[in-house]
C-alpha positions, 0 to 999 in steps of 0.5 A: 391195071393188072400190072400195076398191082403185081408192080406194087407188090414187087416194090412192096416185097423188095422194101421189106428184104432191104428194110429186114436187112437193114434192121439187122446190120451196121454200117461198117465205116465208123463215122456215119450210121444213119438213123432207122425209123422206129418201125424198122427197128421193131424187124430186128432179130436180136 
């Protein structure tokens, strides 16, 4: 049970780096640009 909440954390921590980089980034090809939730836009630093 041990493992399975320090893999919960892991997953947790991991989706945050990925979502704040997200945030925070555009896709360099023009013609897609997908749609971020509103809750990922509230983690941008501008």
């Amino acid at each position: 049970m041990n493992k399975e909440k320090s893999m919960k954390k892991l997953v947790e921590a991991v989706a945050l780096k990925i979502a704040l980089r997200d945030a925070n980034t555009a896709c360099p090809f023009i013609t897609y640009q997908p749609t971020v939730p509103k809750s990922v836009k509230k983690l941008r630093k501008f």
